[in-house]
C-alpha positions in Angstrom: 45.1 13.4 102.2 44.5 12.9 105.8 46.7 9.7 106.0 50.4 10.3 104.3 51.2 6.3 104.9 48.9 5.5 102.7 50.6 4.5 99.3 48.0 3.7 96.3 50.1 1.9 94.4 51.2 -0.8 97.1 48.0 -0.5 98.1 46.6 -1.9 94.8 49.9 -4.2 93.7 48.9 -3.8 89.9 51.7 -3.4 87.4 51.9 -0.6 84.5 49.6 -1.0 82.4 51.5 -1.4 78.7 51.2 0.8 75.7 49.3 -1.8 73.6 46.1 -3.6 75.4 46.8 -6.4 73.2 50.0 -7.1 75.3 47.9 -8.4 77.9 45.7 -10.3 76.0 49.2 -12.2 74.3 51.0 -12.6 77.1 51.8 -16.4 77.5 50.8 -16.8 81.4 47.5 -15.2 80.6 46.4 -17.4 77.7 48.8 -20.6 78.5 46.7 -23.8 78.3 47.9 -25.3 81.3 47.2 -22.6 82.9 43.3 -23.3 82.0 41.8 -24.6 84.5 37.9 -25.4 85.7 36.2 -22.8 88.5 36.5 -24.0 91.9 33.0 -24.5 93.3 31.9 -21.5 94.8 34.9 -19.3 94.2 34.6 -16.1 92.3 37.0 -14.8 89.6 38.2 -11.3 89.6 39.6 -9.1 87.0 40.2 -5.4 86.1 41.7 -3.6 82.9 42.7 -0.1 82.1 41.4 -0.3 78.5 43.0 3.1 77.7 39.8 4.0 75.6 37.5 2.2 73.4 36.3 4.8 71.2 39.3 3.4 68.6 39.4 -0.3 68.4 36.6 -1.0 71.3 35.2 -4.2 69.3 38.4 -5.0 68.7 39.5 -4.9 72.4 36.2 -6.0 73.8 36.7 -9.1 71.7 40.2 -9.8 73.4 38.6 -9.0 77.0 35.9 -11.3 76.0 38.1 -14.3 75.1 39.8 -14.0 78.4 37.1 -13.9 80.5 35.9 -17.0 78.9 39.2 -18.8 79.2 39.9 -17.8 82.8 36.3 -18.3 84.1 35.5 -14.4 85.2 33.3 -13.4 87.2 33.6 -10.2 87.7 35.1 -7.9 85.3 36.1 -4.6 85.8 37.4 -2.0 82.7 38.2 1.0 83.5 38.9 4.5 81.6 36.5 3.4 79.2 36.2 7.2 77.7 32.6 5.8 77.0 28.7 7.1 78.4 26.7 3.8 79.6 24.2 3.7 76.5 27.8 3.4 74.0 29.3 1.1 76.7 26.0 -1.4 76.3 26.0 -1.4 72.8 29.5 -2.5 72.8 29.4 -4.8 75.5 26.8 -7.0 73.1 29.6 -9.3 72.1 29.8 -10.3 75.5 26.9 -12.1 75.6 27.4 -14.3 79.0 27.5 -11.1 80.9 25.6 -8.2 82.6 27.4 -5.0 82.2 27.3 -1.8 84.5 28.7 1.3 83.8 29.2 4.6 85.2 28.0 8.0 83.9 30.5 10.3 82.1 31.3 13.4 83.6 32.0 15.3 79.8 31.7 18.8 81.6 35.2 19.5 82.5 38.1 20.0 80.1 40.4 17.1 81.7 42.6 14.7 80.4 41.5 11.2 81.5 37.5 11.4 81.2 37.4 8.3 83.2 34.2 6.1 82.3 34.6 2.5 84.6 32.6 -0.9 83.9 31.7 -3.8 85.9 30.9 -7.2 83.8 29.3 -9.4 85.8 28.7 -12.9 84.7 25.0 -13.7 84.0 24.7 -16.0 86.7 25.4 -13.7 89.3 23.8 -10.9 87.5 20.5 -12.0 89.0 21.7 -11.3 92.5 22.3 -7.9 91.8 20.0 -6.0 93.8 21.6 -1.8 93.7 23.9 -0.5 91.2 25.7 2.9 91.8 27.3 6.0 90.1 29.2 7.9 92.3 31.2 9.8 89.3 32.5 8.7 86.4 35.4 7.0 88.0 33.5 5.3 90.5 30.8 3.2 90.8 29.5 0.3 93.2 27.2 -3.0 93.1 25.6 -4.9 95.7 24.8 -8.6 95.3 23.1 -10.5 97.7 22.9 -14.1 98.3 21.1 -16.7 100.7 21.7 -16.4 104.3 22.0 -12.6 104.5 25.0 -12.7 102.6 26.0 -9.2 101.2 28.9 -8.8 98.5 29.6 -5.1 97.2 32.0 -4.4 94.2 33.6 -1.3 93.6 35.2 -0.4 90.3 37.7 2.8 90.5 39.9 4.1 88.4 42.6 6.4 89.8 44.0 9.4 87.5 47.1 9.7 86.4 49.7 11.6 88.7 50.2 14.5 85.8 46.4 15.1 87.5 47.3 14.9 91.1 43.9 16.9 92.6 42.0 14.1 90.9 43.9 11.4 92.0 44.2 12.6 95.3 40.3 13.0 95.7 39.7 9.4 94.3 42.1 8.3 96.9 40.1 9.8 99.6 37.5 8.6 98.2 38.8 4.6 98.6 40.2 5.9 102.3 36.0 7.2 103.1 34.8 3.7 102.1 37.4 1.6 103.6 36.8 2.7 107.2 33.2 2.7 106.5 
């Protein structure tokens, strides 16, 4: 890395992920009913998991990813290590009816242990506005919406290796560095 200041995980601000995905999904702050609240008009709702998999329990967990989207208005919803190629992703993401998804391909040629796989859920709304959709690798992938007056929003959904696998971390880093300064 060209930049040794550069620290991911201040950089991000996202806590651990736990063990159990349904953690999240209990947690009183994320599922408190005052904490429900209409969308602001014209504001955009942003969220992004590190499902851990969803070969085992993928219904189970798409059905707890579903309910929060719905009770916290997202937008945009971004899953990440998904361990799943677009065509399973798609048939899973069925049970989220109000939404668009895009998914990356799966790299399954290398013997490595995260095989990635990343999602963007985009609420059907702004689905229409979606005018390029990109797989860079199976840990990376971009959207592009646009809107009246010229206006341009691109999403990128990323998921960053574990340290135990420091070359691919590092690239994916680089990777986030390359765009940035684009």
């Amino acid at each position: 890395m060209s930049d040794n200041n550069f620290n991911y995980d201040t950089f991000v601000r996202n806590p651990p992920n736990p063990d159990n995905v349904t953690e999240i999904f209990s947690h009183e702050s994320l599922f408190s009913s005052s904490s429900n609240t209409s969308p602001i008009p014209n504001s955009f709702n942003i969220s992004s998991f590190n499902v851990n998999g969803l070969k085992m329990y993928g219904q189970t967990k798409l059905e707890e990813i579903s309910s929060f989207f719905s009770l916290k208005h997202i937008s945009f919803g971004g899953i990440v290590d998904t361990h799943l190629h677009p065509k399973q992703m798609k048939f899973l993401s069925k049970r989220l009816s109000n939404y668009t998804v895009f998914s990356s391909n799966l790299d399954t040629s290398k013997q490595i242990l995260s095989s990635g796989g990343v999602s963007l859920f985009i609420e059907n709304s702004l689905a229409s506005h979606v005018q390029d959709f990109k797989s860079y690798s199976s840990r990376l992938l971009s959207v592009d919406l646009y809107f009246k007056g010229n206006v341009k929003l691109r999403i990128f959904v990323i998921y960053i290796p574990p340290p135990a696998e420091s070359v691919l971390r590092n690239r994916r880093i680089e990777c986030i560095r390359r765009f940035k300064n684009r």
